[in-house]
DSSP file (Angstrom, degrees, kcal/mol; ACC not computed):
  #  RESIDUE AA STRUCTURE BP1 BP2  ACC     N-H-->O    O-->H-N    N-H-->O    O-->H-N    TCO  KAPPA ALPHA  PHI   PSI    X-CA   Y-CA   Z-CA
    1    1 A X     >        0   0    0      0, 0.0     4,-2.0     0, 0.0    37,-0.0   0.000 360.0 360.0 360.0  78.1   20.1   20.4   -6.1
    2    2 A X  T  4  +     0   0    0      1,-0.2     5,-0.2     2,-0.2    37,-0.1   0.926 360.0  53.1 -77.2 -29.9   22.6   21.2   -9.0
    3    3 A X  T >> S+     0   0    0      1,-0.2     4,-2.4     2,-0.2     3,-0.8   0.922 107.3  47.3 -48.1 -60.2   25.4   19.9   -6.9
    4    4 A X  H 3> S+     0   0    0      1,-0.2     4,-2.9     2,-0.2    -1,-0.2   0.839 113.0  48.7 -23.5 -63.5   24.0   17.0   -6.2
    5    5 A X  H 3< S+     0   0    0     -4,-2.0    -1,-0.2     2,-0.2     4,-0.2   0.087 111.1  46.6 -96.3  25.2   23.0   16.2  -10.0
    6    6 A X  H <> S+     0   0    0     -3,-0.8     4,-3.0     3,-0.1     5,-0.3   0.403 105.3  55.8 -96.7 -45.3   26.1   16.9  -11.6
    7    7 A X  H  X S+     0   0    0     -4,-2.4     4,-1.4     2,-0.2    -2,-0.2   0.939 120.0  39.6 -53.4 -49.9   28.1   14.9   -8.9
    8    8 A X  H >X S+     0   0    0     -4,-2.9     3,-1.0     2,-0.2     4,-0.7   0.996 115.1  53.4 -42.2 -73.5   25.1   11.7  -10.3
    9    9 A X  H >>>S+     0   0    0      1,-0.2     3,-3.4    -4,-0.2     4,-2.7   0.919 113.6  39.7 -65.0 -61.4   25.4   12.8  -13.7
   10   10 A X  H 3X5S+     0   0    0     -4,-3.0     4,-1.6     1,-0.3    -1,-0.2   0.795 107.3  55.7 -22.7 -51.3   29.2   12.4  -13.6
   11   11 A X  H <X5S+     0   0    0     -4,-1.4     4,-0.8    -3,-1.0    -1,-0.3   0.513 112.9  54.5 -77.3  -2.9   29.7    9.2  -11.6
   12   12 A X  H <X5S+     0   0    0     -3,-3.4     4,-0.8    -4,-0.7     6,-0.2   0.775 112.9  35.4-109.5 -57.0   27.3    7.8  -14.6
   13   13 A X  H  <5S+     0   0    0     -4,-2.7     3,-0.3    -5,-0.3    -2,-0.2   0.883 114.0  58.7 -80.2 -10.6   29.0    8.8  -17.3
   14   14 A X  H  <<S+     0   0    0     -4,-1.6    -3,-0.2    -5,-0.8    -1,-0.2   0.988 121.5  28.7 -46.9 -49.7   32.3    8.2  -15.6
   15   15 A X  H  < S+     0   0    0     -4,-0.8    -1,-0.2    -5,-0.1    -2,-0.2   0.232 105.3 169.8-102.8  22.6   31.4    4.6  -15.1
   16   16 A X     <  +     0   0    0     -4,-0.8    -3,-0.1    -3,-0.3     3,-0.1   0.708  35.8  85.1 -21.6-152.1   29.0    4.2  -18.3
   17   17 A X        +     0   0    0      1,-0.2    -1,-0.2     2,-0.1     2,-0.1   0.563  58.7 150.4  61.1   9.9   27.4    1.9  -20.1
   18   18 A X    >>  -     0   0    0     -6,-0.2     4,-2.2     1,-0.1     3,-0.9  -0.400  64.1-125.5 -71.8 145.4   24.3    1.6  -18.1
   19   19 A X  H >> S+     0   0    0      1,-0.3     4,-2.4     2,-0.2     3,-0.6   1.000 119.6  60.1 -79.2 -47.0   21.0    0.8  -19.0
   20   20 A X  H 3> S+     0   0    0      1,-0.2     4,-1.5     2,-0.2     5,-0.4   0.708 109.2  39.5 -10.4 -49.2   20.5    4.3  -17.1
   21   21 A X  H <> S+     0   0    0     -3,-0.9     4,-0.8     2,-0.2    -1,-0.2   0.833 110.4  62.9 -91.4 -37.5   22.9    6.3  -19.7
   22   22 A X  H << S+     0   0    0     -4,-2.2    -2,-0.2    -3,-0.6    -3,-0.1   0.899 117.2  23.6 -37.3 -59.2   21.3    4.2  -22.4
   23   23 A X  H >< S+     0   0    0     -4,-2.4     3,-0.9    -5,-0.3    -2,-0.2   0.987 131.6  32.8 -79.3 -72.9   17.7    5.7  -21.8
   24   24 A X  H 3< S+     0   0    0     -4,-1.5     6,-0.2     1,-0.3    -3,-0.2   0.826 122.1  41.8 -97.3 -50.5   18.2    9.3  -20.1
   25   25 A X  T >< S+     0   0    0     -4,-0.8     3,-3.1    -5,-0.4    -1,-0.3   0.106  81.1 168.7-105.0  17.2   21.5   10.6  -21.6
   26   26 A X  G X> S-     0   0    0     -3,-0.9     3,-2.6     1,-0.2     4,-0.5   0.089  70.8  -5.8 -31.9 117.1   20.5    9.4  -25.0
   27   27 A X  G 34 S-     0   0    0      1,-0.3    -1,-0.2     2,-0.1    -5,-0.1   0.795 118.0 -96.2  78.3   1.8   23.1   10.9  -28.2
   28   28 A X  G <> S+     0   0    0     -3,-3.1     4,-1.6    -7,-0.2    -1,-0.3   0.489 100.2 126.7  30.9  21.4   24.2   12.5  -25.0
   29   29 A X  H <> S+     0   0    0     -3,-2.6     4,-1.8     1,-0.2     5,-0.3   0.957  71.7  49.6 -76.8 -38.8   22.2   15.7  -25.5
   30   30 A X  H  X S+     0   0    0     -4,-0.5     4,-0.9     1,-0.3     5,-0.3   0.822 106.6  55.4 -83.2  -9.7   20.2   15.5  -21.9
   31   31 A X  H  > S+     0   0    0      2,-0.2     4,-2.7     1,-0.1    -1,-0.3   0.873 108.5  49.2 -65.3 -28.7   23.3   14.9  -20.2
   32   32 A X  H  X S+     0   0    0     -4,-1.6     4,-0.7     1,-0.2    -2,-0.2   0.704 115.9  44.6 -85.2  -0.5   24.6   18.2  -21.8
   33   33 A X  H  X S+     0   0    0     -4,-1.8     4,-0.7    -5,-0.2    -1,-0.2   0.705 109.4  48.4-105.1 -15.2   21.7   19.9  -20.9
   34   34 A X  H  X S+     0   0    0     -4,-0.9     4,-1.0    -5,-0.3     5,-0.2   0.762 115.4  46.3 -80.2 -43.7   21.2   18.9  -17.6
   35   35 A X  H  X S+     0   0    0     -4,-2.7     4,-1.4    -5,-0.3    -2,-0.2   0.866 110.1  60.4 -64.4 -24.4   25.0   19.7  -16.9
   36   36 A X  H  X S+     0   0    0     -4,-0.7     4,-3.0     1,-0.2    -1,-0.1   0.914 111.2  35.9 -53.8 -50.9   24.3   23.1  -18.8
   37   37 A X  H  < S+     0   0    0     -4,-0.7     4,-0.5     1,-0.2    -1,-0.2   0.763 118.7  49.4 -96.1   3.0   21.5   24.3  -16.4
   38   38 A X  H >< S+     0   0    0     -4,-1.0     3,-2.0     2,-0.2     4,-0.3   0.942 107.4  55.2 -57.5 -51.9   23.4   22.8  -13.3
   39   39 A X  H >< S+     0   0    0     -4,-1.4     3,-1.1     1,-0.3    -2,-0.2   0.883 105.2  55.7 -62.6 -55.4   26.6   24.7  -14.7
   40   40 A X  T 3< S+     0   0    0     -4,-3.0    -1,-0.3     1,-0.3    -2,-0.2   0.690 109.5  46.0 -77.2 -13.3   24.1   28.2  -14.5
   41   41 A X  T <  S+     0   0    0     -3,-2.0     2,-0.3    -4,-0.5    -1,-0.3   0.260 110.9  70.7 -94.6   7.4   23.3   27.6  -10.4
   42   42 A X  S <  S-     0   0    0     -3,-1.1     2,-0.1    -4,-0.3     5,-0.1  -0.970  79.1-127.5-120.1 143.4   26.9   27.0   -9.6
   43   43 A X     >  -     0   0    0     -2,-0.3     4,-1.1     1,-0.0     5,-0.4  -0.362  38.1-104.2 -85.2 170.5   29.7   28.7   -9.5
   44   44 A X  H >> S+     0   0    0      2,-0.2     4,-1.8     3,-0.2     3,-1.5   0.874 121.1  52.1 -54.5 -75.9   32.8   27.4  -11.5
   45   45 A X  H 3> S+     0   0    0      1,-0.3     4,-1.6     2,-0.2     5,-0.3   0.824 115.7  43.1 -13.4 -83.7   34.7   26.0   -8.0
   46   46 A X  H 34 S+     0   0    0      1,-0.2    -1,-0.3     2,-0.2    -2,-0.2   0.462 112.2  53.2 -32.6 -23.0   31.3   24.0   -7.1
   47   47 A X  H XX S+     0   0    0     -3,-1.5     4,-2.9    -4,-1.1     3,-1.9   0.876 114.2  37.7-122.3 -84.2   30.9   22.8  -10.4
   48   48 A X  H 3X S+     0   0    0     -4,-1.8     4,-2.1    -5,-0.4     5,-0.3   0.892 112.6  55.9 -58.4 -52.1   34.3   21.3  -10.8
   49   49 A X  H 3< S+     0   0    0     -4,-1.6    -1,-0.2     2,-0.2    -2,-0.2   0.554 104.5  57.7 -73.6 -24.1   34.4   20.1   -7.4
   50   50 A X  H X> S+     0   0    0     -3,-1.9     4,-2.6    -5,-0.3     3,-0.9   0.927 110.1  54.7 -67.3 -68.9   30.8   18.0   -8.3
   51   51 A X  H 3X S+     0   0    0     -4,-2.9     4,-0.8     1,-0.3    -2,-0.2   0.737 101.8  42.1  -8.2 -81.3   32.7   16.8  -10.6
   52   52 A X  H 3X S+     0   0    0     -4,-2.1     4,-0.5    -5,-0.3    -1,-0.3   0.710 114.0  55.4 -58.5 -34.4   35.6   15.4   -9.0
   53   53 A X  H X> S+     0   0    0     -3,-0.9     3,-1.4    -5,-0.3     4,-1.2   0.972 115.2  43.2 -76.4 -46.7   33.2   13.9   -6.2
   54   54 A X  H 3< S+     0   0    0     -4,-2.6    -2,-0.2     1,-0.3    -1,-0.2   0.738 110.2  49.6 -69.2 -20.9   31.3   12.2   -9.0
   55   55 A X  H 3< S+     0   0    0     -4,-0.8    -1,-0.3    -5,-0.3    -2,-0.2   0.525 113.0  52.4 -98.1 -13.0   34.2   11.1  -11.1
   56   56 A X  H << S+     0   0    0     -3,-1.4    -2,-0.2    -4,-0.5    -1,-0.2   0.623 100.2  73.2 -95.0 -18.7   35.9    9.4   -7.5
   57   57 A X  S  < S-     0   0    0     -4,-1.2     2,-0.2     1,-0.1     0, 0.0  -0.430  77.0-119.1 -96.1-179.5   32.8    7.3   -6.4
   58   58 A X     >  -     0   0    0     -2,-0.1     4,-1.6   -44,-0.0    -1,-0.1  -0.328  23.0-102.7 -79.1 169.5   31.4    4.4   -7.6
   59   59 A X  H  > S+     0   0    0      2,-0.2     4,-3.3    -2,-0.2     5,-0.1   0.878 126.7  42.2 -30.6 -66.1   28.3    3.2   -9.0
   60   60 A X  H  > S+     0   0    0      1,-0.2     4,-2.3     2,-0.2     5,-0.2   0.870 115.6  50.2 -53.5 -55.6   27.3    1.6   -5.9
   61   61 A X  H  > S+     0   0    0      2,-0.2     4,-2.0     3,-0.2    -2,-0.2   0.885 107.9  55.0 -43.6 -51.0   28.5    4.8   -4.0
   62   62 A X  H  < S+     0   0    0     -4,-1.6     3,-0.5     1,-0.2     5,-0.4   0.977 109.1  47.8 -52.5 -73.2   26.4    7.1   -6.5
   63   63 A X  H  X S+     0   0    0     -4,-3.3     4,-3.1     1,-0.3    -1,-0.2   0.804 112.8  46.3 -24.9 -52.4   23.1    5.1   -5.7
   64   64 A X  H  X S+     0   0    0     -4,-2.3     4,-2.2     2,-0.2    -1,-0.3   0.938 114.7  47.4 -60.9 -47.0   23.6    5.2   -2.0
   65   65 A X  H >X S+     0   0    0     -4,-2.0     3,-3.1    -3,-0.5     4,-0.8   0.899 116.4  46.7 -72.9 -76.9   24.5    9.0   -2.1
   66   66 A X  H 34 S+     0   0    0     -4,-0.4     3,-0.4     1,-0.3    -1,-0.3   0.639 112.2  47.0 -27.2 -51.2   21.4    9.5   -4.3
   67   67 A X  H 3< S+     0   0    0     -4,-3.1    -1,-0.3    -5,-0.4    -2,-0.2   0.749 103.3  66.3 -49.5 -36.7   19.1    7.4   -2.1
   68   68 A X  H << S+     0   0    0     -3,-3.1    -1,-0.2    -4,-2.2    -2,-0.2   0.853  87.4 104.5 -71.0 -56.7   20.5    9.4    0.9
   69   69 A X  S  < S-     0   0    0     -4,-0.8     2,-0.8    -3,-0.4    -3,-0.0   0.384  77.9-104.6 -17.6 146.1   18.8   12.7   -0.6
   70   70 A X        -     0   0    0      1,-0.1    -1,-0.1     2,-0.1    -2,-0.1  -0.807  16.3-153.9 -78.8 111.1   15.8   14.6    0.5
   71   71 A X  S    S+     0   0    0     -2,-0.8     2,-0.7     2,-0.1    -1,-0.1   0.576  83.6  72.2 -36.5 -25.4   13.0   14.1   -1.8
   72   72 A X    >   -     0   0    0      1,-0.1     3,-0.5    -3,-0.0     4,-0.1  -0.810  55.3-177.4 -97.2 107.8   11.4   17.6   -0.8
   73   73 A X  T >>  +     0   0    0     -2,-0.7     3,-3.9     1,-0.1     4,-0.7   0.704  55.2 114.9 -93.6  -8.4   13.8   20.1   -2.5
   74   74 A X  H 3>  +     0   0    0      1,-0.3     4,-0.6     2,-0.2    -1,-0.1   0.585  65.5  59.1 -47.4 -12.5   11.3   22.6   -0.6
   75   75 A X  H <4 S+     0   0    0     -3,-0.5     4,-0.4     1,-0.2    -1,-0.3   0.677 103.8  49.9 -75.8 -21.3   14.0   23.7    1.5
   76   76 A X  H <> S+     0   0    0     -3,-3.9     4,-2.2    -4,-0.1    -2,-0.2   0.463  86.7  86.1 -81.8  -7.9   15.8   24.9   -1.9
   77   77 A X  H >< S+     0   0    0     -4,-0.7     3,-4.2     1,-0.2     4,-0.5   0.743  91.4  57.1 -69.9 -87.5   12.4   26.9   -3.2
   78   78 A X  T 3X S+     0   0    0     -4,-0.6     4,-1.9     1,-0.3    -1,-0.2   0.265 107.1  36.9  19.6 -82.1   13.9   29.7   -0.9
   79   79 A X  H 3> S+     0   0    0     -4,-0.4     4,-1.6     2,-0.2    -1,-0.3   0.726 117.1  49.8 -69.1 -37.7   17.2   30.3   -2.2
   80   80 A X  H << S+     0   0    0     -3,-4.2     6,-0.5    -4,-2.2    -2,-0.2   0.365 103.6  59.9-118.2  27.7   16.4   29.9   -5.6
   81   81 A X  H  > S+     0   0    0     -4,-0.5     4,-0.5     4,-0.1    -2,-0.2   0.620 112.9  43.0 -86.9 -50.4   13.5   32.2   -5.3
   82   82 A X  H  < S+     0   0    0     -4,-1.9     3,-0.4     1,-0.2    -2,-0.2   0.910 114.8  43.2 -57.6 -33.5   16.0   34.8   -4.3
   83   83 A X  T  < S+     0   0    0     -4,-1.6    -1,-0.2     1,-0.3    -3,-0.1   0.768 132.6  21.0-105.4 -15.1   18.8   34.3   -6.6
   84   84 A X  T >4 S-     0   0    0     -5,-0.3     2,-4.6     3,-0.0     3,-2.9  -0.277  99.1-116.1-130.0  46.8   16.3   33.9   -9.8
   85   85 A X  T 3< S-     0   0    0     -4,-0.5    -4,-0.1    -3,-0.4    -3,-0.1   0.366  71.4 -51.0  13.6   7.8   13.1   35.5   -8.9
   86   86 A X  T 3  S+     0   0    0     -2,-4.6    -1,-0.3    -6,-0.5     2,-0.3   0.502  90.4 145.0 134.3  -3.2   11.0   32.9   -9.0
   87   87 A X    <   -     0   0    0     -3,-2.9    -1,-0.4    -6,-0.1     5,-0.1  -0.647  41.8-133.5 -87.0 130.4   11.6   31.3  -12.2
   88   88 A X        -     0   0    0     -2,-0.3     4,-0.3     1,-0.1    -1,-0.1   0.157  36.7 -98.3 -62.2-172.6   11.4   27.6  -12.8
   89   89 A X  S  > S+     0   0    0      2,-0.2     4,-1.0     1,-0.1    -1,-0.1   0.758 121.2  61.3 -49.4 -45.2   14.3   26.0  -14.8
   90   90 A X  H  > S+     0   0    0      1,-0.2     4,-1.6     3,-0.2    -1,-0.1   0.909 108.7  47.5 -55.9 -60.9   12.5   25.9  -18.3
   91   91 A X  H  > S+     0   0    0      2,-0.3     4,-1.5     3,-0.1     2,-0.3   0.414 104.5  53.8 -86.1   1.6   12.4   30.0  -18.0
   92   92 A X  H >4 S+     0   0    0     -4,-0.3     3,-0.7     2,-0.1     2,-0.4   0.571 109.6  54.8 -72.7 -93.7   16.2   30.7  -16.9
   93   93 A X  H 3X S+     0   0    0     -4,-1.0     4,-1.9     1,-0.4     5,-0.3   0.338 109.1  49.5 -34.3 -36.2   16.8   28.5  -20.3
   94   94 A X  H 3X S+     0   0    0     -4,-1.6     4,-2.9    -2,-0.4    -1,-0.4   0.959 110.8  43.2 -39.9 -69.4   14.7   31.0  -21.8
   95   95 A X  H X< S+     0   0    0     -4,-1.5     3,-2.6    -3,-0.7     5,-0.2   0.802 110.0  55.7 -25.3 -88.1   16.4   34.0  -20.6
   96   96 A X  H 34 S+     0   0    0      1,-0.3    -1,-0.2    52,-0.1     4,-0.2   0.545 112.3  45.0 -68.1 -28.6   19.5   32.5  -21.3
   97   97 A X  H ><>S+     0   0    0     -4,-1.9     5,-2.3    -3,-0.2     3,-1.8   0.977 114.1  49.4 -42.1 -62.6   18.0   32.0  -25.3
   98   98 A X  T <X5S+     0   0    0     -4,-2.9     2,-5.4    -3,-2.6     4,-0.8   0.738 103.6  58.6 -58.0 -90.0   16.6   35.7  -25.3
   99   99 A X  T 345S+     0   0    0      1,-0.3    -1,-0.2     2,-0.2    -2,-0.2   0.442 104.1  56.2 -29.7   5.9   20.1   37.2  -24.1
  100  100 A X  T <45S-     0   0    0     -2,-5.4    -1,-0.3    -3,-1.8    -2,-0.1  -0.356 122.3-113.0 -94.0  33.4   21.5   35.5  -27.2
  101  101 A X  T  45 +     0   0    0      1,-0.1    -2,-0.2    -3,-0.1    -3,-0.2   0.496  60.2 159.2  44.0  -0.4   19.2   37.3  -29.1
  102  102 A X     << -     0   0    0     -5,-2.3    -1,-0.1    -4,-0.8    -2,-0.1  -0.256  37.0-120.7 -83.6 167.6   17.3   34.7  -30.2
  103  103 A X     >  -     0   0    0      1,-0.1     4,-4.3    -2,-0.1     5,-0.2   0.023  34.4-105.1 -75.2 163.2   13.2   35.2  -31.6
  104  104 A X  H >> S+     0   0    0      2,-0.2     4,-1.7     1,-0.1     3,-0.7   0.985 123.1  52.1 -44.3 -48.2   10.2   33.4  -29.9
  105  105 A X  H >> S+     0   0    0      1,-0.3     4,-1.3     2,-0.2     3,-0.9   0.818 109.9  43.3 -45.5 -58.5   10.4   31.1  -33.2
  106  106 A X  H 3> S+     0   0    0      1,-0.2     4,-1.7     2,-0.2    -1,-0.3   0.694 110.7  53.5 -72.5 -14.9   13.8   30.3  -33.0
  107  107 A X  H <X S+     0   0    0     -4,-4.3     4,-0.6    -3,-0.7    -2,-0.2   0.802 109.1  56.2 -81.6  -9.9   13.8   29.6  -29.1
  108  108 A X  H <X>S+     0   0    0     -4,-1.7     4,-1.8    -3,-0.9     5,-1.5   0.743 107.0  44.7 -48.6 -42.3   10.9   27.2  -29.9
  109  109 A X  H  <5S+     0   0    0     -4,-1.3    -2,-0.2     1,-0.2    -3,-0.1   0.902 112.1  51.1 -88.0 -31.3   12.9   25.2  -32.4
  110  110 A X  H  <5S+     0   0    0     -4,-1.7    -1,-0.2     1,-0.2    -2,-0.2   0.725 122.6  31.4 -72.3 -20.0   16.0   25.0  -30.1
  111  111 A X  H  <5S-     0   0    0     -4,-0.6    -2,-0.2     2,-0.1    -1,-0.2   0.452 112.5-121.3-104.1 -15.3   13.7   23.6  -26.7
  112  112 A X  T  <5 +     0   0    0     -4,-1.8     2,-0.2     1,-0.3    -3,-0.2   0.975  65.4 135.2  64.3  73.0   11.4   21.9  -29.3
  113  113 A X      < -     0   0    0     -5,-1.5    -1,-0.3     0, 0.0     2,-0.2  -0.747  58.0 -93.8-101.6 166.3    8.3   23.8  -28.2
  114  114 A X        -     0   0    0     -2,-0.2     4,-0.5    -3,-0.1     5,-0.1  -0.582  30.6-127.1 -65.9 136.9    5.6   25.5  -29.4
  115  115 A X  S    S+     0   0    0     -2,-0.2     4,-0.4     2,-0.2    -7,-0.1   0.449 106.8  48.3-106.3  44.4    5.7   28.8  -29.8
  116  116 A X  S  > S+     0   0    0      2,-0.2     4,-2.5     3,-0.1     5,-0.3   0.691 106.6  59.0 -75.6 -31.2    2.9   30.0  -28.1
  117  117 A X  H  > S+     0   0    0      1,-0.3     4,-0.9     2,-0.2    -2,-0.2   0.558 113.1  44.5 -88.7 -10.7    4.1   27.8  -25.4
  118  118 A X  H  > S+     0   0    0     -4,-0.5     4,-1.8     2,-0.1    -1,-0.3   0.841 109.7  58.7 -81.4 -31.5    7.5   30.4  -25.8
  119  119 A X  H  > S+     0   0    0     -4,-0.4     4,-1.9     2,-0.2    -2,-0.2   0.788 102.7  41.0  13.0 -78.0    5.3   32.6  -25.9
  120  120 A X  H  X S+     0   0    0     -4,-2.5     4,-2.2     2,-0.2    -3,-0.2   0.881 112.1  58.5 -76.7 -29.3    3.5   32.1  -22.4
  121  121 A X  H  X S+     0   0    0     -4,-0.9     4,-2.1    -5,-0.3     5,-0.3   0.994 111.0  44.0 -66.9 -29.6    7.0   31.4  -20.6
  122  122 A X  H  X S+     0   0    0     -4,-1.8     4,-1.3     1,-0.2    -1,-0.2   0.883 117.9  40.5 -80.0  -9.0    8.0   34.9  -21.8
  123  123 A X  H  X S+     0   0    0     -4,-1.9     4,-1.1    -5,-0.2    -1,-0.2   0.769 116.5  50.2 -87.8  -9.9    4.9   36.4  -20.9
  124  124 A X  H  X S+     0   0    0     -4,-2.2     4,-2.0     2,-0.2     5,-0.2   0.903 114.0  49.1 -96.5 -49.6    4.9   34.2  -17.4
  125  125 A X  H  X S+     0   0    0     -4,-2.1     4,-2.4     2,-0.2     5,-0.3   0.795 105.8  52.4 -60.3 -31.9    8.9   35.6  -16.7
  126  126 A X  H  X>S+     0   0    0     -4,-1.3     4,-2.3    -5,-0.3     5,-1.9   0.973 111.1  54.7 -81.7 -29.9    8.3   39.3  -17.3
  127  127 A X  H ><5S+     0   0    0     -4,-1.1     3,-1.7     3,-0.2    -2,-0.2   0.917 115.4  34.9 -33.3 -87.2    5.4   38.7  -14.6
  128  128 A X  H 3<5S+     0   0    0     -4,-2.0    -3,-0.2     1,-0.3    -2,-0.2   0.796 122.2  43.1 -72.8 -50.2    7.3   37.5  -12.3
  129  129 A X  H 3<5S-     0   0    0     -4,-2.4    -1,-0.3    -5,-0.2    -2,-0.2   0.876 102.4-134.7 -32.7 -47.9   10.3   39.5  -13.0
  130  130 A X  T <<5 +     0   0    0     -4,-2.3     2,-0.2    -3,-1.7    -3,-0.2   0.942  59.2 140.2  39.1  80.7    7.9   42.7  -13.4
  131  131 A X      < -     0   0    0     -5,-1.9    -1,-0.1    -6,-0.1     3,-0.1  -0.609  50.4-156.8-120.9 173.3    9.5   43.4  -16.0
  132  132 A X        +     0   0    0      1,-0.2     2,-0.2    -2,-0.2     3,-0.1   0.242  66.3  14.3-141.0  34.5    8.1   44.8  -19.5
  133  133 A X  S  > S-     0   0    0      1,-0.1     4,-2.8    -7,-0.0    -1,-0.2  -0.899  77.7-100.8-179.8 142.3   10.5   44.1  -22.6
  134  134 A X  H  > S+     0   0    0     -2,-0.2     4,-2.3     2,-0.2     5,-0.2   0.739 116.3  65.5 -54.9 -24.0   13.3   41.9  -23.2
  135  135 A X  H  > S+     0   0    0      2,-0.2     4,-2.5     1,-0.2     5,-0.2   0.902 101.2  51.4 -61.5 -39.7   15.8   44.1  -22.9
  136  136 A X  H  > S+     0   0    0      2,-0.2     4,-1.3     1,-0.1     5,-0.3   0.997 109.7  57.0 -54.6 -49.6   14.7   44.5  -19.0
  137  137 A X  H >X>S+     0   0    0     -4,-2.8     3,-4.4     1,-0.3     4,-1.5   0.916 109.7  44.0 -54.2 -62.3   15.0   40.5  -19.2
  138  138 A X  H >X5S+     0   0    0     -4,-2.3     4,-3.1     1,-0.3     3,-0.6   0.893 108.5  51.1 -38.0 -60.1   18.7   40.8  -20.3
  139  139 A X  H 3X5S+     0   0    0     -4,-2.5     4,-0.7     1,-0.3    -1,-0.3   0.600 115.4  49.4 -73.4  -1.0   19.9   43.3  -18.2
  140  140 A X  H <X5S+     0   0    0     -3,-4.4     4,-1.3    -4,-1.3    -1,-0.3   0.785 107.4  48.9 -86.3 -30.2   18.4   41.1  -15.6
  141  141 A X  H <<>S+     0   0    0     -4,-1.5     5,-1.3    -3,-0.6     6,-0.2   0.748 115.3  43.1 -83.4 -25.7   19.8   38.2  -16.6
  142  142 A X  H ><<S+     0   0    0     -4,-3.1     3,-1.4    -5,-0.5    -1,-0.2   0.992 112.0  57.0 -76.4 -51.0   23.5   39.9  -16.9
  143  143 A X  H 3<5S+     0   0    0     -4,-0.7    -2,-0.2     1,-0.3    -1,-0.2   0.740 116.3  33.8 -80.7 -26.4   22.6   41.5  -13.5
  144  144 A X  T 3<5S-     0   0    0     -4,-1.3    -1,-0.3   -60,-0.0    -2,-0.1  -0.365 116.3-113.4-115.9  49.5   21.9   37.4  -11.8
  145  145 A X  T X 5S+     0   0    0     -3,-1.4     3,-0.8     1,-0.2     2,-0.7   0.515  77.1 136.1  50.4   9.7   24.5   36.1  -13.9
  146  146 A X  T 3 < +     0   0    0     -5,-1.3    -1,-0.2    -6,-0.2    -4,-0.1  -0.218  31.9 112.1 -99.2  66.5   22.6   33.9  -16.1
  147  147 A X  T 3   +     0   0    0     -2,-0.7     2,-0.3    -6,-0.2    -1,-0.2   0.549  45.3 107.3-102.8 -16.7   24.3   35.0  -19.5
  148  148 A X  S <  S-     0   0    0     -3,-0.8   -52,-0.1  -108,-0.1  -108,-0.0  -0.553  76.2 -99.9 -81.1 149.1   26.2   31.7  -20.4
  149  149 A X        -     0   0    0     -2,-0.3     2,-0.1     1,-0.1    -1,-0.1  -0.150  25.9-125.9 -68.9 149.7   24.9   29.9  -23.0
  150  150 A X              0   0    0    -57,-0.1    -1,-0.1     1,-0.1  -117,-0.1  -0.331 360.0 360.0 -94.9 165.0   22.7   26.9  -23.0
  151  151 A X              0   0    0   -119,-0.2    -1,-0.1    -2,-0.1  -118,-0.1   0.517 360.0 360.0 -59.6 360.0   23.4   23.5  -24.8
């Protein structure tokens, strides 16, 4: 629900200071990373338009809209089986890492993983892809649009 969680993340740092933004959005790096991989399932219009809804409500407003939500994203699996083949969250942010060129090692030290555990997501995406080299990942990843860069 990227829509959704950019329109929250917004209306929180809009109105800050929250023991919320205190804990989650520490230094602000998981707010930029959460808006990052929102930013890659929306288009630029949706995106901005999250925005704007988040940056007009209130605190009070946010909560309610958040409470309001479906707990079961299961209706979502669908769609973002189609538009990304099946790949959690963790493994676009891979892609988007390999299509920068970067090595298991160095996509380890930028997600602060292991890398064997980079390791098994690339071996887990070209499964599911059925793919067999990074270059297939890339030219997938240009082909579903996931080519912008991560936080």
């Amino acid at each position: 629900m990227p829509a959704e969680a950019v329109r929250l993340l917004t209306t929180g740092a809009t109105h800050g200071k929250s023991l919320y933004l205190a804990l989650l959005l520490s230094e602000g790096k998981e707010y930029d990373r959460y808006l990052a991989a929102a930013r890659l399932l929306l288009t630029e219009q949706e995106f901005q338009q999250a925005q704007q809804e988040g940056r007009s409500q209130t605190l009070e407003l946010a909560i309610e809209y958040a409470l309001s939500l479906p707990l079961d994203s299961a209706t979502l699996t669908p769609k973002i089986r189609d538009e990304f083949g099946g790949l959690t969250e963790r493994e676009r942010e891979i892609v988007a890492l390999i299509v920068q060129g970067k090595r298991n090692s160095e996509i380890a030290e930028h997600l602060v993983l292991s890398k064997p555990t980079v390791e098994k997501h690339v071996a887990n995406i070209l499964s599911k892809l059925e793919l067999t080299s990074r270059a297939q990942i890339v030219r997938w990843a240009i082909e579903h649009h996931l080519t912008k860069s991560s936080s």
